[in-house]
N, C-alpha and C positions, 0 to 999 in steps of 0.2 A: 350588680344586678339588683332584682327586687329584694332577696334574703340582704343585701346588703347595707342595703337603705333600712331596711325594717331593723337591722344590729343597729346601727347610726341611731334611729330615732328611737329604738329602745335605750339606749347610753343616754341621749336627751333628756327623753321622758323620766330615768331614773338620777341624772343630775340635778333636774328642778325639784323632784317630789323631796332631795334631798334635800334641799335649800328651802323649801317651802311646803311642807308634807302636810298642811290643814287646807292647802290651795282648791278652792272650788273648781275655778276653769282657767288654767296657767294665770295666765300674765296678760290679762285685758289691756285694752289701751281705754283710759276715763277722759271724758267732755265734762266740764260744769259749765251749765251758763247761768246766770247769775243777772237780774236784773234788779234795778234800781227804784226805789218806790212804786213797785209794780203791783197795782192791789188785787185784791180777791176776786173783784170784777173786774177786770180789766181786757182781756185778753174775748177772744171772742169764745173759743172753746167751754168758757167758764160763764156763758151768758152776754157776755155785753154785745146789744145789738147794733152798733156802730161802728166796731172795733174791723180792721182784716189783719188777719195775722193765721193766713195761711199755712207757710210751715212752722210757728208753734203746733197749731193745730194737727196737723199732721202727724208731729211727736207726739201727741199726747194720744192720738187715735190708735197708732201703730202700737203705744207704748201702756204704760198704766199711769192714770191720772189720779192723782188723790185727791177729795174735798177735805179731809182734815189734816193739814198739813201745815205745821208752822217753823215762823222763825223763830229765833232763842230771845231775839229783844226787839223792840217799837223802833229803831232806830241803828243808823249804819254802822259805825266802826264795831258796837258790840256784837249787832249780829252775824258781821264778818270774820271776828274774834271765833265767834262758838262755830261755825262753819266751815272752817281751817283748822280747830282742835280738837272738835266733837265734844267742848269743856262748857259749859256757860260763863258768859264774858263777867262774871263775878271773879272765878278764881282766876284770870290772867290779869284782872285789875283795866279791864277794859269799859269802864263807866266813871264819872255818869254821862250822859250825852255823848259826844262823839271829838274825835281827835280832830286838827286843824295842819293848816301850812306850816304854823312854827309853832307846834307841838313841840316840845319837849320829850315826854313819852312814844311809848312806842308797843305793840306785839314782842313781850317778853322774850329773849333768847332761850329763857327753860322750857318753853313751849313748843311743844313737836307742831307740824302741820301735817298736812294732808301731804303736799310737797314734799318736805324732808321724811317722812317715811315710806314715801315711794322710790325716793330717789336714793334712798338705800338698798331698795332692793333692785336698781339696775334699770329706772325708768327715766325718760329724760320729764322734764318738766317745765311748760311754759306757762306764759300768765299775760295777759293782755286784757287794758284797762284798769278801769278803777279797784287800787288796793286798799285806801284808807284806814291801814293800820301803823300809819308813822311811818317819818321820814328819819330824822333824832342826826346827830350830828354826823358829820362824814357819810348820812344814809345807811345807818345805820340799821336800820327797819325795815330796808327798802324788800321787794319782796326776793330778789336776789340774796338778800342775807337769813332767810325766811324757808330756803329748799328748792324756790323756782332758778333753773338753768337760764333761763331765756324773762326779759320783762318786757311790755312795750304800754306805757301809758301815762298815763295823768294818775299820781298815787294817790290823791283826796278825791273830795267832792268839787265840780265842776264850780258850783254856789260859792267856793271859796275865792274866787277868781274877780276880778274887774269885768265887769262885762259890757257896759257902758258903751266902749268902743271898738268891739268885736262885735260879726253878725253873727246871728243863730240860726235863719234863714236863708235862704239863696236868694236872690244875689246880694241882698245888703239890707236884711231888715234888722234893726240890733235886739241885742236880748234887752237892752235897757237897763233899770236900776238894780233888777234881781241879781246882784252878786256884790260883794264890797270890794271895797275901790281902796284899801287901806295894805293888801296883799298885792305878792307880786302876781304877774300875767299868768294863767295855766302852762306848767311844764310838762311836755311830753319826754318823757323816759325812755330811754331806750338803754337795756341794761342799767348801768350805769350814768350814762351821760344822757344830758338835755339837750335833743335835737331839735327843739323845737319851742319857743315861746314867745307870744303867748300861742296858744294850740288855736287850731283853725278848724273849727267845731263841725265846720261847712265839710271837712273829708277825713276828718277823726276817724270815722266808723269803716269807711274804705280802707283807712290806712293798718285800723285794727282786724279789719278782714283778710287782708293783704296778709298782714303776719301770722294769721290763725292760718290761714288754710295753707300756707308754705310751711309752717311748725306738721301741721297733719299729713302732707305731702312730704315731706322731707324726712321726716322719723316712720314715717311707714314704707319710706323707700328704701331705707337704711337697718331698716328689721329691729328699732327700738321699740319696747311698750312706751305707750305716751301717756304724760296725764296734762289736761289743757284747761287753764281755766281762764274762761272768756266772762268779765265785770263787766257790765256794764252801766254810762254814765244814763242809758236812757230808762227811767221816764222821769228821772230827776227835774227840777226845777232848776234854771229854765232851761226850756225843752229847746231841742235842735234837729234839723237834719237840712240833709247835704240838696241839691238841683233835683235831683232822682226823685223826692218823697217831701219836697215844699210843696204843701195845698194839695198833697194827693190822699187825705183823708176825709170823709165828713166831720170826723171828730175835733177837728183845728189842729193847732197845735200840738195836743198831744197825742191826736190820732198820726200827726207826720211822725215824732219820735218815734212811736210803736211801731209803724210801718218800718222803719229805719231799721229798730230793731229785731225786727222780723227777718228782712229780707236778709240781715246781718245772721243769722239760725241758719235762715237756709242755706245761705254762701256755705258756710262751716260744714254742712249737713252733707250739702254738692261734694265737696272735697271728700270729705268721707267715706264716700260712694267712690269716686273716680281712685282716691286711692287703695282700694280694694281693701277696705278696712271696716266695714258695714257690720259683718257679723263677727268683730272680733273686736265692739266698745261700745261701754256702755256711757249715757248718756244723760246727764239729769238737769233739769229748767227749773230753778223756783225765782224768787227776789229778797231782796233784805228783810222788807218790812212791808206795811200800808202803805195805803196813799198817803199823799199830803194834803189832805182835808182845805187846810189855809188860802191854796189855789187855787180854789171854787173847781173849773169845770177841769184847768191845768192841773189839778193835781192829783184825777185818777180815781177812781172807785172801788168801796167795798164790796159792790155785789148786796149780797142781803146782811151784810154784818155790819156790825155796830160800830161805829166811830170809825179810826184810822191811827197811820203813825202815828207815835210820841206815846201811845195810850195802853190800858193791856185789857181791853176791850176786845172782842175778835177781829175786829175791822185792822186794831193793829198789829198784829201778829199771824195770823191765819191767812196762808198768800197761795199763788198757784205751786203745785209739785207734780212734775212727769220726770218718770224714769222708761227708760228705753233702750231697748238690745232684742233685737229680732232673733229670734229662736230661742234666746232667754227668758224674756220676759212678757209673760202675756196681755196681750192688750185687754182693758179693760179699766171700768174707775173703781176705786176702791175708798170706802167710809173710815179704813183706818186710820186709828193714831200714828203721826209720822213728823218728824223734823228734821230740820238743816244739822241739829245735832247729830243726827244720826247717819247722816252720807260718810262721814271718815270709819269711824266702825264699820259701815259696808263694806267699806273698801279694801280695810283691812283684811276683813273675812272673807272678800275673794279671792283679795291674790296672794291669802297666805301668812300676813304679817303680822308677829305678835305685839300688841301696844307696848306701851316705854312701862318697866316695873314701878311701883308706886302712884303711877299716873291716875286718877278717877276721870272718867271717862261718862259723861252725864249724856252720851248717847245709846243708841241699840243696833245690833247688825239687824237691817231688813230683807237680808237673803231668804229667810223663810214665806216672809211675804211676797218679795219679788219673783221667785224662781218656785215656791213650792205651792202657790195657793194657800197657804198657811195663816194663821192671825198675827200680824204685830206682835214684839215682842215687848211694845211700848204700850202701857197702860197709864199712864199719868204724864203730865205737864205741867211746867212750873213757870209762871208768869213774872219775871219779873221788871217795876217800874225803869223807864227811862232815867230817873235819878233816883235810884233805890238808897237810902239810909239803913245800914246794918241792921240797927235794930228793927226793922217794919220787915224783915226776911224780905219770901215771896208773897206777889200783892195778891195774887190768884194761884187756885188748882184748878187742874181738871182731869178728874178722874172716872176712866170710861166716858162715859155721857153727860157727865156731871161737872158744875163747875162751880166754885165758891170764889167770891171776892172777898176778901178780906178787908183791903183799901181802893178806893176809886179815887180817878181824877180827871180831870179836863186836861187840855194840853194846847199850849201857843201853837202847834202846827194844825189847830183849827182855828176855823173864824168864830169872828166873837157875835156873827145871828145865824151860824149854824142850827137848821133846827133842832136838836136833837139837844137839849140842854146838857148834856153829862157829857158831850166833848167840848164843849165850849173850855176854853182859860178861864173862864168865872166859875167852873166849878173846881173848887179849891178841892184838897188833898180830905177825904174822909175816910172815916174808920168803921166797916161795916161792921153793925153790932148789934143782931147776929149779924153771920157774913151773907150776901146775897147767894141765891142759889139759884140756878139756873139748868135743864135738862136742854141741852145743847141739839142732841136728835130730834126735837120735836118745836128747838124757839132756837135757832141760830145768833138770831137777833138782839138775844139776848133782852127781851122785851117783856114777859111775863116770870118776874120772882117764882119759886116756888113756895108755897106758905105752908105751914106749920099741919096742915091738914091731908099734905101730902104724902100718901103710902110711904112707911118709911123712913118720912123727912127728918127727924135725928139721929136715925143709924145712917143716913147718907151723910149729913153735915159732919158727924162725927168722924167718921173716917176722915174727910178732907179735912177736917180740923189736926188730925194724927199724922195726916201724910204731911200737913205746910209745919207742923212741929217736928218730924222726926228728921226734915229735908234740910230745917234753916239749922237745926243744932248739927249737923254734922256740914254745914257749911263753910267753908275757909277761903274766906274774903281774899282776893289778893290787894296791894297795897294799887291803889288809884292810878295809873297813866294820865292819866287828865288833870288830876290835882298838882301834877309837876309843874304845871303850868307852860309859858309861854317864851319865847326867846327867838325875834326877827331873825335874828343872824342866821337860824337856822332856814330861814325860807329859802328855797330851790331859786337858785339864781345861776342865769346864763353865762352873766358877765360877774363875776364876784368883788366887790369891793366900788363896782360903779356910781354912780350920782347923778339924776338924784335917785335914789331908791324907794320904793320898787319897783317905778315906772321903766329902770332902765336895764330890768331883768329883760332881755329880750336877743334872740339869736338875732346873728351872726355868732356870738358868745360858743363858745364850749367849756360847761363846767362839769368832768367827772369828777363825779363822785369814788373815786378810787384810787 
């Protein structure tokens, strides 16, 4: 009877607190969704007047939407690095630039994730889409070796791919030269093995729907906590999408990806709901990086911020962020300091889980923000370049409202009559001296210096000069994954040892990985 039930779930309730006695609300189940050069203007929620992306919007109404929200780096593998570790992609050696098909390196094994420490504590974990944190031999990187139970995707970037003679369009328009031609065809993953290459870009996102919302359905009907994270290859260059969402934007091309990506939220969202799993996970939307500036109209918008990818300008680092859980967390937007660093310490902090000893942890739990009405318990930011040189630390801080550049630069994923001369490639590497200053609450844009006559203006610099010295000395480089360099053999191949290569990576083939 009733008394009976209520012994039961007290024995429960006092089994878990045992196992996890700092736990806020049991054993959530977590969504990340994760988009691809998804910039600060992009999304309509966030301003852009041509954009529809309904159910983002919707998340973000429901949910809490941040305008100061950034990634850890201008660019993909690192700020996937810090977003899986809650570490900045310095100390796992995930710089400079970004890892490749026959990468060599890889997401270090001493690296906990977000994955592996949930799935310690009894959660199952899937991952669908773009990993980009290394393949390395036998897949050894892959994200199955990483904590994720379940994988289904293309582990790089899409751009790494031949694209020439694949469409991107329905029914057969091709992406064209935007991809090289010197790698094998895009492999889709599944677990282990390549079921599929080259990927067929035209029902990629169905097929990655398909397995998100059976992973959500199937682990909710089975009574596991979940944690799902859904990469996505869109609004990457070049853009795609399937029959559904060709020419169904004003925006062209990249208004179809967006849409793509959109209706791919909501599918996820749907499931959610139908599997009675609504008020029991939480939920969080941000992207890598900036736009990519270099693709003029393809490659996406800052909104009112300054430059884009590759740069540490806001345009490249400051992207959309919504968190989401109904009767947790109150809808609303909020001005605070917040990063991808800090989703894994979230996470930790709800469901209980103490970080690995010794580990530094360059994020902050935002449960006080999310759940309490509270402030951030992030007051600083540390900027650092797409090819950061040890000695140059971080290129930027920003602290509170404030922000100092130290070094500036231009960056090749702009164009070269970009208006805006300080993202151009022509502007070389400089040494701001003093640093520039900037009140970020009042010039987003990062358009008026602060000058020397401003209330303050060297007890402000000062500090940021004390916070980028006290940040880089106790910094510990980890040794480069990308300086390992290169080695074919290691490219994802269907058929292994065929001819001629790599044109002849291509299923019917089954090559596991295992």
């Amino acid at each position: 009877g009733l008394v009976n039930n209520m012994v039961v779930v007290s024995i429960v309730e006092v089994f878990f607190l045992t196992i996890l006695p700092t736990s806020i609300f049991g054993r959530p189940n977590f969504i990340l969704f994760y988009a691809d050069d998804l910039g600060y203007g992009d999304l309509s929620i966030y301003g852009h007047p041509t954009s529809t992306t309904p159910n983002i919007d919707q998340l973000a109404r429901e949910g809490l939407r941040f305008t100061n929200f950034y990634s850890a780096a201008p660019v993909c593998s690192p700020s996937r690095a810090a977003l899986m570790t809650g570490r900045y992609q310095i100390r796992s050696g995930i710089y400079p630039s970004v890892l490749h098909a026959n990468s060599i390196g890889g997401l270090p094994h001493n690296e906990t994730t977000i994955a592996e420490y949930l799935k310690e504590a009894g959660y199952t974990t899937g991952m669908v889409g773009k990993w980009h944190l290394g393949i390395g031999k036998n897949g050894t990187y892959l994200p199955q070796n990483h904590g994720f139970d379940y994988y289904q995707g293309i582990p790089y970037t899409h751009t790494d791919c031949p694209c020439n003679d694949i469409p991107c369009f329905y029914p057969d328009l091709p992406c064209g030269s935007k991809g090289v031609t010197n790698l094998v065809p895009c492999p889709i993953f599944k677990n282990f093995a390549i079921i599929q290459q080259p990927a067929d870009l035209l029902t990629i996102t169905e097929r990655y729907v398909s397995a998100a919302t059976e992973f959500v359905e199937n682990e909710t009907r089975a009574g596991n906590p979940f944690f799902l994270y859904f990469a996505f290859h869109h609004t990457h260059m070049p853009q795609f999408a399937g029959m559904k969402f060709t020419n169904s934007s004003l925006r062209g091309p990249f208004g179809d990806s967006l849409n793509e990506l959109d209706w791919a939220v909501g599918k996820v969202m749907s499931s959610l709901s139908s599997a009675g799993a609504v008020n029991n996970t939480m939920v969080f939307f941000s992207s890598d990086n900036g736009p990519s500036l270099v693709w003029g109209t393809n490659g996406g918008n800052p909104g009112p911020l300054k430059c884009g990818k590759g740069t540490t300008y806001e345009g490249g680092v400051r992207v959309p962020g919504i968190a989401w859980w109904p009767g947790r967390i109150k809808p609303g937007k909020t001005a605070e300091l917040a990063s991808t660093l800090d989703v894994l310490p979230t996470i930790l902090k709800i469901v209980g889980i103490q970080p690995k000893e010794n580990v530094v942890l360059d994020g902050f739990d935002m449960s006080p923000l999310l759940f309490e009405d509270k402030a951030s318990q992030r007051d600083t930011f540390y900027y650092y370049s797409n090819f950061p040189p040890e000695e140059d630390g971080v290129w930027a801080v920003r602290y509170h409202k404030y922000k100092a550049h130290f070094f500036t630069m231009g960056t090749g994923l702009c164009n070269e009559d970009y208006p805006d001369l300080d993202c151009r490639p022509t502007h070389e590497k400089s040494k701001e001296d003093p640093p520039l200053l900037f009140d970020l609450s009042e010039d987003p844009s990062e358009v008026y210096p602060l000058t020397p006559d401003y209330p303050d203006y060297d007890v402000i610099l000062n500090s940021l000069i004390k916070k980028k010295d006290d940040f880089d000395a106790k910094m510990i480089w980890g040794k480069s994954q990308m300086q390992r360099g290169t080695d074919n053999s290691l490219e994802p191949c269907a058929v292994p040892g065929c001819t001629p290569f790599p044109n002849c990576c291509r299923t019917p083939g089954l090559n596991v990985y295992k």
